[in-house]
C-alpha positions in Angstrom: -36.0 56.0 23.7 -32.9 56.4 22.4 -30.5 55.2 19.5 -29.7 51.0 20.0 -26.3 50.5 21.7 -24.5 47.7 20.9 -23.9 46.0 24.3 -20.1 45.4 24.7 -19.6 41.8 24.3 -21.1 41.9 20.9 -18.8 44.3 20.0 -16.0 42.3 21.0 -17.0 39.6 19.1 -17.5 41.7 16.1 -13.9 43.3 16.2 -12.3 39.4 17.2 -14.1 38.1 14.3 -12.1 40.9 11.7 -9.3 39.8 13.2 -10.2 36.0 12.5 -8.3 34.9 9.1 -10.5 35.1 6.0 -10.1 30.8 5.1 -12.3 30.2 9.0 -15.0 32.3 8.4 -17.9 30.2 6.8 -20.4 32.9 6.9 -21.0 33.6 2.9 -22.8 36.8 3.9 -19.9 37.9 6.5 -19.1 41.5 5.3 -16.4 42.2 7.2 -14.2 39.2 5.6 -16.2 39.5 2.3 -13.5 41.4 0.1 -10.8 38.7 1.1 -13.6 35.8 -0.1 -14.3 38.2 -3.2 -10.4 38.6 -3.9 -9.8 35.0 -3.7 -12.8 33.6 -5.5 -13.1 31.1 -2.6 -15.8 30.9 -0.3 -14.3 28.1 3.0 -17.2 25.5 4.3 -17.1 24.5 7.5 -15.5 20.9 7.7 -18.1 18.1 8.3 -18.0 16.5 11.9 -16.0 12.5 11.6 -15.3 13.5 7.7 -11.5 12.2 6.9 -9.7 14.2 4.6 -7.6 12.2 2.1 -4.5 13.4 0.3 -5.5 15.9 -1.6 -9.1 15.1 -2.0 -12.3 16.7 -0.2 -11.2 20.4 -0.9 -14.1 22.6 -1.8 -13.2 25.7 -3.6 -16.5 27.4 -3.8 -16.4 30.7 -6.3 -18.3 33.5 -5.8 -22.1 33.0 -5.2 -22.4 36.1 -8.4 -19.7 34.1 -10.7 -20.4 32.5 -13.8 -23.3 30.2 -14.0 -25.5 28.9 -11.3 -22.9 26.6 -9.8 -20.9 27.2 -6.8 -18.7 24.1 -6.9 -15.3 24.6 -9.2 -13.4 21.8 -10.0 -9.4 22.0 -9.1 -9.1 20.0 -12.6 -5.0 20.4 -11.7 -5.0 18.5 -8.8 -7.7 15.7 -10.3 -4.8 15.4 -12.8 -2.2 15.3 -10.5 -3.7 12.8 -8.5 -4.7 10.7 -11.9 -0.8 10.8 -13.3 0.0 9.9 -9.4 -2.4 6.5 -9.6 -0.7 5.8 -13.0 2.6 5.9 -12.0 1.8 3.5 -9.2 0.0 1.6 -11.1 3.4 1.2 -13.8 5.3 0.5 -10.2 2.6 -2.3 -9.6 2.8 -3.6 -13.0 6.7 -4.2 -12.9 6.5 -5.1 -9.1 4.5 -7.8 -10.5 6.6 -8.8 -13.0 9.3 -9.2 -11.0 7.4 -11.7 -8.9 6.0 -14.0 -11.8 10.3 -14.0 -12.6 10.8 -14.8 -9.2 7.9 -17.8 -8.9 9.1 -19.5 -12.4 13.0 -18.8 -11.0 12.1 -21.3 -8.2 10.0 -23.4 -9.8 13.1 -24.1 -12.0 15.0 -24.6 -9.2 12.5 -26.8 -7.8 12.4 -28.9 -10.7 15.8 -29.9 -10.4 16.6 -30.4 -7.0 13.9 -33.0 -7.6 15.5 -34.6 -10.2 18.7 -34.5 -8.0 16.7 -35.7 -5.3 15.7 -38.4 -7.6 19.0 -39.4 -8.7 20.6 -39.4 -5.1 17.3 -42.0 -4.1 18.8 -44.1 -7.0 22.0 -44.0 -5.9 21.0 -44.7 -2.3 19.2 -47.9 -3.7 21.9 -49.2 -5.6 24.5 -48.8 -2.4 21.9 -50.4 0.0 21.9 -52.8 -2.8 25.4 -53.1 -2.9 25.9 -53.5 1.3 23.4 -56.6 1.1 25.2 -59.1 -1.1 28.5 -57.7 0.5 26.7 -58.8 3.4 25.5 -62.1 1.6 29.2 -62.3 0.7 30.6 -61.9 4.2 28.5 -64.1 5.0 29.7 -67.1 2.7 33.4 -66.1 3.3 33.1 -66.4 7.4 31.1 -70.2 6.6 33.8 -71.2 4.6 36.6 -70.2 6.5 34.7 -72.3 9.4 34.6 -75.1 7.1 38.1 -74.9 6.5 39.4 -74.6 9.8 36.7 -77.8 10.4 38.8 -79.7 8.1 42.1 -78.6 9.0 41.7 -79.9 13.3 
């Protein structure tokens, strides 16, 4: 027997995967996109099936399995702070956002208050004119019965 050949379509695969970009390989043992990984202290995972990536968050930069310490997992501590300074501001926005409302409720309730109390005083006046209309009424009244009387008396 001789040496082992290689059959053809492993071959293929071989050179397509040395052309694949260093960030999709997930193979930590891949030597032909190892220096690349090695360079850029940064070893890719494949993404998790259904997992949602939110701004920012979710990146793992794995180091070097031979780097300091036994962990693989560095922190981006930069964009944690980013992303802290980011919720503060919006939390400052939310504050004066808020703010402004509370003005805005006690703004109306002001107003509220004294359209009632013009409310009130137009109710008064209403009452004192309806007041008003029935003893003109009364009045009319008397007048019409007493010009009757006198036009009684004068036939």
């Amino acid at each position: 027997m001789g040496p082992k050949m290689t059959s053809g379509v492993h071959q293929k695969k071989k050179e397509q995967h040395g052309r694949t970009y260093w960030t999709k390989c997930y193979r930590d043992g891949c030597w032909q996109l190892q220096e690349e990984k090695t360079r850029n202290h940064h070893y890719p995972r494949r993404p998790i099936p259904g997992e949602r990536k939110v701004r920012g968050w979710g990146k793992d930069a794995r180091t070097c399995p031979w780097g300091e310490g036994s962990e693989k997992t560095q922190l981006d501590i930069e964009a944690y702070q980013r992303q802290i300074q980011e919720l503060l501001e919006e939390r400052e926005r939310n504050r004066k956002t808020i703010a402004d409302l509370k003005t805005n409720v006690e703004n109306q309730r002001r107003t509220i208050a004294s359209l009632a109390f013009v409310l009130g005083r137009a109710e008064n006046e209403v009452r004192t004119l309806r007041r008003g209309m029935e003893k003109y009424e009364v009045l009319r009244n008397d007048v019409r019965r007493a010009g009757q009387k006198l036009l009684d008396l004068g036939n």
